[in-house]
C-alpha positions as CSV (number, residue, x, y, z in Angstrom):
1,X,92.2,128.4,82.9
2,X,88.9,127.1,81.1
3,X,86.9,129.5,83.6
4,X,89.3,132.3,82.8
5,X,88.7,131.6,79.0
6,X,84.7,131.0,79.4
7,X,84.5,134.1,81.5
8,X,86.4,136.4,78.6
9,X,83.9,135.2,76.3
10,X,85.7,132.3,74.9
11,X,84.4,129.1,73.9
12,X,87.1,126.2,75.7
13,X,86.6,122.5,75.1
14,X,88.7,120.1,77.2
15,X,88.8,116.7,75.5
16,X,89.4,113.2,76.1
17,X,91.0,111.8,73.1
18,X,90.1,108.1,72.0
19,X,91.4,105.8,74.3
20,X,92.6,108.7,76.9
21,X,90.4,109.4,80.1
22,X,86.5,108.3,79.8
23,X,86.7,107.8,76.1
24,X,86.0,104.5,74.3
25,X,88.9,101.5,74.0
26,X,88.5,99.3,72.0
27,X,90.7,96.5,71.5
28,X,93.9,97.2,69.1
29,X,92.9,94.6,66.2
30,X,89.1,94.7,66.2
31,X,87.1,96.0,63.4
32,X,86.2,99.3,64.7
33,X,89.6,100.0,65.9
34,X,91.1,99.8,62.7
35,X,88.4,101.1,60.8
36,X,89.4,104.8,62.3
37,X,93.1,104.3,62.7
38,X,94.4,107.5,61.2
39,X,97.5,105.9,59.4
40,X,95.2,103.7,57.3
41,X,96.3,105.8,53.7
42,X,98.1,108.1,55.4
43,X,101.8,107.1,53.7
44,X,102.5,108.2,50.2
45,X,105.5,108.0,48.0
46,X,105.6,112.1,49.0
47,X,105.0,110.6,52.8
48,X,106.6,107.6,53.2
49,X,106.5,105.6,56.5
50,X,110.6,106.1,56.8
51,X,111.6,109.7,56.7
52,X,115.2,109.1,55.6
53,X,117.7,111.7,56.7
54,X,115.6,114.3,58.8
55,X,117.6,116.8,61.1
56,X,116.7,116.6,64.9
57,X,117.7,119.0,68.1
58,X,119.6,118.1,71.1
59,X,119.3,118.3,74.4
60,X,122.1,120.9,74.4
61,X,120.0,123.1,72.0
62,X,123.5,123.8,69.8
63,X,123.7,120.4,68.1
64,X,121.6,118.9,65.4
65,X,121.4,115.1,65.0
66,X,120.5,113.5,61.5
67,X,118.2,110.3,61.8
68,X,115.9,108.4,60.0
69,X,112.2,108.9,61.5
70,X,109.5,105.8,61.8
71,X,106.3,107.0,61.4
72,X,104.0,104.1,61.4
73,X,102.9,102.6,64.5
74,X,104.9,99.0,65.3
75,X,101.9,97.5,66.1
76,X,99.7,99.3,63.3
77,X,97.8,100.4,66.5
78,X,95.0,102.6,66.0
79,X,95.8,104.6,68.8
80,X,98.6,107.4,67.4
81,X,98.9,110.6,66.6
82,X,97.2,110.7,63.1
83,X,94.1,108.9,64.8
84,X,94.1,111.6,67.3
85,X,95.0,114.2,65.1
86,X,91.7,113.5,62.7
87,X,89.4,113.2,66.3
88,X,91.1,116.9,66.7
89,X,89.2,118.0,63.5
90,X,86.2,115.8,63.1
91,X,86.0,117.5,67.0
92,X,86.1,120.9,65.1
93,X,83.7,120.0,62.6
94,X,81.5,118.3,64.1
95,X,80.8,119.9,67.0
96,X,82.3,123.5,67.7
97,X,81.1,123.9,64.0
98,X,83.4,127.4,64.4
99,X,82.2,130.5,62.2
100,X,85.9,131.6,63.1
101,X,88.8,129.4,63.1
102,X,89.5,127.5,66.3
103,X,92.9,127.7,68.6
104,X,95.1,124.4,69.7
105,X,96.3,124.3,73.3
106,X,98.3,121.6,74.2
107,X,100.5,120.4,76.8
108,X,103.3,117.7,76.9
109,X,102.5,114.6,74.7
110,X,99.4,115.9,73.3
111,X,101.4,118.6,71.5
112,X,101.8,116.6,68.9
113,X,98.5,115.3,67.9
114,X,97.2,119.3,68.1
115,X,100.5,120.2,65.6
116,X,99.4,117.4,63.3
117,X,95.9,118.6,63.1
118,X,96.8,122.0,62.7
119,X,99.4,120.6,59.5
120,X,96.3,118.4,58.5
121,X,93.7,120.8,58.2
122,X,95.6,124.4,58.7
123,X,92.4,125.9,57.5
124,X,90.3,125.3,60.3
125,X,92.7,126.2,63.5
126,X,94.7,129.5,63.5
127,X,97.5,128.9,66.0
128,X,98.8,127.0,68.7
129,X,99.7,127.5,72.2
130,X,102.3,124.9,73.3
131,X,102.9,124.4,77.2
132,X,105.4,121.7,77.9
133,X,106.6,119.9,74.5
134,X,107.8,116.8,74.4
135,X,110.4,115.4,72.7
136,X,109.0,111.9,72.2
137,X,112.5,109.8,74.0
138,X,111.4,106.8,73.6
139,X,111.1,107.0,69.8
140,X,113.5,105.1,67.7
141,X,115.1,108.5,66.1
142,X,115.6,109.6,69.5
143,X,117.4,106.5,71.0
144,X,120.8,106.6,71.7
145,X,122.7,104.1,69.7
146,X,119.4,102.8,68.2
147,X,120.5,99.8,66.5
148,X,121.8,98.4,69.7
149,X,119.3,99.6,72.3
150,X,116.1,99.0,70.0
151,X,115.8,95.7,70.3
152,X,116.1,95.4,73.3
153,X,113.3,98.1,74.2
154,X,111.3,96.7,71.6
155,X,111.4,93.4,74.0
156,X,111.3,95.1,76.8
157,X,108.1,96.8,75.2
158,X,106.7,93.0,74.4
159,X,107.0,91.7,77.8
160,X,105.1,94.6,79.1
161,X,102.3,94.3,76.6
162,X,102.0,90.8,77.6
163,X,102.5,90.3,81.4
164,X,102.5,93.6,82.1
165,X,99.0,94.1,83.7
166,X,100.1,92.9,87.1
167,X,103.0,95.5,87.2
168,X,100.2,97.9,85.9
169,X,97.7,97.4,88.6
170,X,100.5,97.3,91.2
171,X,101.3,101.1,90.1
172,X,97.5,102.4,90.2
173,X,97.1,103.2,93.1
174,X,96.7,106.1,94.8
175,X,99.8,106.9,96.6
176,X,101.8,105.4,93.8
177,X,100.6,107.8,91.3
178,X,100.8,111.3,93.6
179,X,104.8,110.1,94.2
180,X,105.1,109.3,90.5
181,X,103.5,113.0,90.0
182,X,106.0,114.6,92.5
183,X,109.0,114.1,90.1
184,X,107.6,116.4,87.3
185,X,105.6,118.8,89.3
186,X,108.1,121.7,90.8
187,X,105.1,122.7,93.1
188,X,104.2,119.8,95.1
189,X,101.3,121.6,96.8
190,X,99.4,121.2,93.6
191,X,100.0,117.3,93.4
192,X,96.8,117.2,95.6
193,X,94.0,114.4,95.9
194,X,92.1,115.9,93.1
195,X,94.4,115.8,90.5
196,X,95.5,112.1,91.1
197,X,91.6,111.4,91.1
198,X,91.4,112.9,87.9
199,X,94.2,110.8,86.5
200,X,94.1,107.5,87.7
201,X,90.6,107.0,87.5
202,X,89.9,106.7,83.9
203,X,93.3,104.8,84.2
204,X,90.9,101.8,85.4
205,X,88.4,101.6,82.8
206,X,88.5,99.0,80.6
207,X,90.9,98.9,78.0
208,X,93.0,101.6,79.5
209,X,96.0,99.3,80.2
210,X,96.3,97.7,77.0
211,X,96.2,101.3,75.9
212,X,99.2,102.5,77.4
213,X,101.1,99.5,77.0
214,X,100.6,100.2,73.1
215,X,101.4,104.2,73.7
216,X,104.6,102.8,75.6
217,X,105.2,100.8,72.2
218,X,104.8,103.1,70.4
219,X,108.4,104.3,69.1
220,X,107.5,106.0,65.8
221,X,105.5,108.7,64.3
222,X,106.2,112.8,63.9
223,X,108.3,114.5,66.0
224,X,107.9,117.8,67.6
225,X,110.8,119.4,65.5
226,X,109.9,118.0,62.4
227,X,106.3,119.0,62.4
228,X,107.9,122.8,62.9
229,X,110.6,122.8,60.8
230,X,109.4,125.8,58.1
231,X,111.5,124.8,54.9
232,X,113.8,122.0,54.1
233,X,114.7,119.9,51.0
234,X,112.9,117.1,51.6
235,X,110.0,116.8,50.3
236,X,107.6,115.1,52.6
237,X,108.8,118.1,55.0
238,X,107.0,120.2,53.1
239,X,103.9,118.1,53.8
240,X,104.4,118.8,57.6
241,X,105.0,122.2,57.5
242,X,103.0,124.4,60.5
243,X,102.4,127.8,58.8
244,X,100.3,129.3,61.8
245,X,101.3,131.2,64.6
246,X,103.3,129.3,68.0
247,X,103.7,130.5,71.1
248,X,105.5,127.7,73.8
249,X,106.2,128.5,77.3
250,X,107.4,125.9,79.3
251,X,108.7,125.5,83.3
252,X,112.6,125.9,83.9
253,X,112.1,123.4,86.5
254,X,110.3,120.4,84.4
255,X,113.4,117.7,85.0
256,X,111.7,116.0,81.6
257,X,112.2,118.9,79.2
258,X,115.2,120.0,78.1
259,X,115.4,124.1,78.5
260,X,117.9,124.2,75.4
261,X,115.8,122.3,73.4
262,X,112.9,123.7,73.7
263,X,114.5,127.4,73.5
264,X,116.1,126.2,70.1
265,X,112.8,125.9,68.4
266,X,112.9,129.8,68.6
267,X,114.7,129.5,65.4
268,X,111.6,128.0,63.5
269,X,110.3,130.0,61.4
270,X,106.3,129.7,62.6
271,X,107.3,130.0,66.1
272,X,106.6,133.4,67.4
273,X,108.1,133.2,71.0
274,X,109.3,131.0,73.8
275,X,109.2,131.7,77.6
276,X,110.0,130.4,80.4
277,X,108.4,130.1,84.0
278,X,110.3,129.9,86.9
279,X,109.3,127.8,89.5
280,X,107.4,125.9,87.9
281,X,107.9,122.5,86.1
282,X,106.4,119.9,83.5
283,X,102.2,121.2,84.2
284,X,102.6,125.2,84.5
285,X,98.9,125.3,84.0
286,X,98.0,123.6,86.7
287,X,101.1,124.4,88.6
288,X,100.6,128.3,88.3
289,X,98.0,129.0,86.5
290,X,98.9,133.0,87.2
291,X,101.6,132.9,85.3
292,X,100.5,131.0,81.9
293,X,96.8,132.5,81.7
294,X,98.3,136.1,80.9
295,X,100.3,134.4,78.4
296,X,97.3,132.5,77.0
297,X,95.2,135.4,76.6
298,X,98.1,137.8,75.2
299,X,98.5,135.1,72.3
300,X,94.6,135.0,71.6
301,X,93.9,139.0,71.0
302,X,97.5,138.9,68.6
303,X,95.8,136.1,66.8
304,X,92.2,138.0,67.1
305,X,94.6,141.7,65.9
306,X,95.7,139.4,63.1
307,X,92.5,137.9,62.1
């Protein structure tokens, strides 16, 4: 898909977001960890860390659910979705340095770092293309029976964090990963020894477990749903507003995204359409790439007719 894009004139930038793939990792609590964590001043009496009452979907796509969303990080790690969302446009800034604004595509968890950087600094992105939300399931809004089942992920979530590494290095490994991959791919064929190279390699850099034991922690911070909602009466919704155009497309065979759900965000007001692939499931992209590119390319000339 980036060689489509590059060879229709397009400038594409794949990147590895601070403590994902080769980037750095620096340990949770050290200086320069904290010095760039992206919730440092980030909650306000108009943003608070607890956003009380806020409506959610279901997996059913017919219900709503009303829960109260943690947004701070348990562990005050640096690495969340703020952090990421200010790499997203110091990224913009700093190096694409666009004379035209710059389009977010996103896939599965990264979706919502690229929302929040398009909420954070609307001016400098002009859309989205979403492939794959996710729903965030392990976050403490999204829990069933929360105040039962928290704590006891929450020590579930501890024990991981601190004899965890032997169960982690255990899983990388080679085969392990390309069966893990099976489940959400529809088309095994692309599960290939490539891909799991591609994954599990940066997996053993340093750092990178402690990293995803603190991502697996990390059951708080904005939700997909939230970040789109267009107009509500609380007021810290209106500070996570998108007002820019969204497309999402997703696979009708991705067992980890519900097809109601994700069709219910139709009714937000910023987003434009929804489709669905079949045959596919939880990576379209890499799946079929045939089937999202002409997607991709129809939602860059509307936003080009509209700019």
């Amino acid at each position: 898909t980036i060689l489509s894009l590059a060879n229709e004139g397009y400038r594409a930038y794949a990147i590895d977001l601070w403590g994902c793939g080769y980037s750095s990792k620096p340990p949770r609590d050290s200086l320069v960890a904290q010095s760039v964590n992206g919730e440092q001043k980030r909650f306000t009496k108009d943003y608070p860390e607890i956003m009380k009452g806020a409506e959610l979907g279901s997996a059913c796509g017919t219900k709503t659910r009303i829960r109260d969303v943690e947004k701070s990080h348990p562990l005050k790690s640096p690495y969340n979705f703020y952090t990421w969302s200010e790499l997203l446009q110091d990224f913009c800034n700093q190096v694409i340095q666009p004379k035209t604004s710059v389009t977010l595509v996103s896939n599965s968890i990264g979706t919502i770092s690229a929302l929040q950087a398009l909420i954070d600094q609307p001016n400098s992105f002009n859309g989205i293309f979403i492939v794959s939300p996710n729903f965030r399931e392990l976050h403490s809004a999204e829990v069933p029976l929360s105040q039962i089942s928290m704590p006891v992920i929450r020590s579930v979530q501890k024990l991981l964090r601190e004899k965890g590494q032997s169960l982690f290095d255990t899983l990388a490994k080679p085969n392990t990963v390309k069966q893990i991959l099976k489940e959400p791919y529809a088309v095994q064929s692309a599960v290939d020894d490539v891909l799991v190279d591609v994954l599990l390699t940066p997996l053993l850099t340093e750092g990178a477990s402690q990293v995803v034991f603190d991502t697996l922690s990390y059951s708080a911070g904005p939700l997909p749903e939230l970040q789109l909602f267009s107009a509500g009466p609380l007021p810290e919704l209106q500070l996570s507003d998108v007002r820019k155009p969204v497309w999402i497309t997703y696979g009708e065979e991705d067992p980890w995204t519900p097809r109601a759900r994700v069709d219910a965000l139709q009714d937000k007001e910023c987003v434009e359409k929804v489709v669905s692939l079949p045959g596919v499931g939880h990576c379209p992209h890499d799946e079929a790439p045939e089937l999202v590119e002409p997607l991709l390319f129809e939602f860059l000339n509307r936003l080009s007719r509209k700019g």
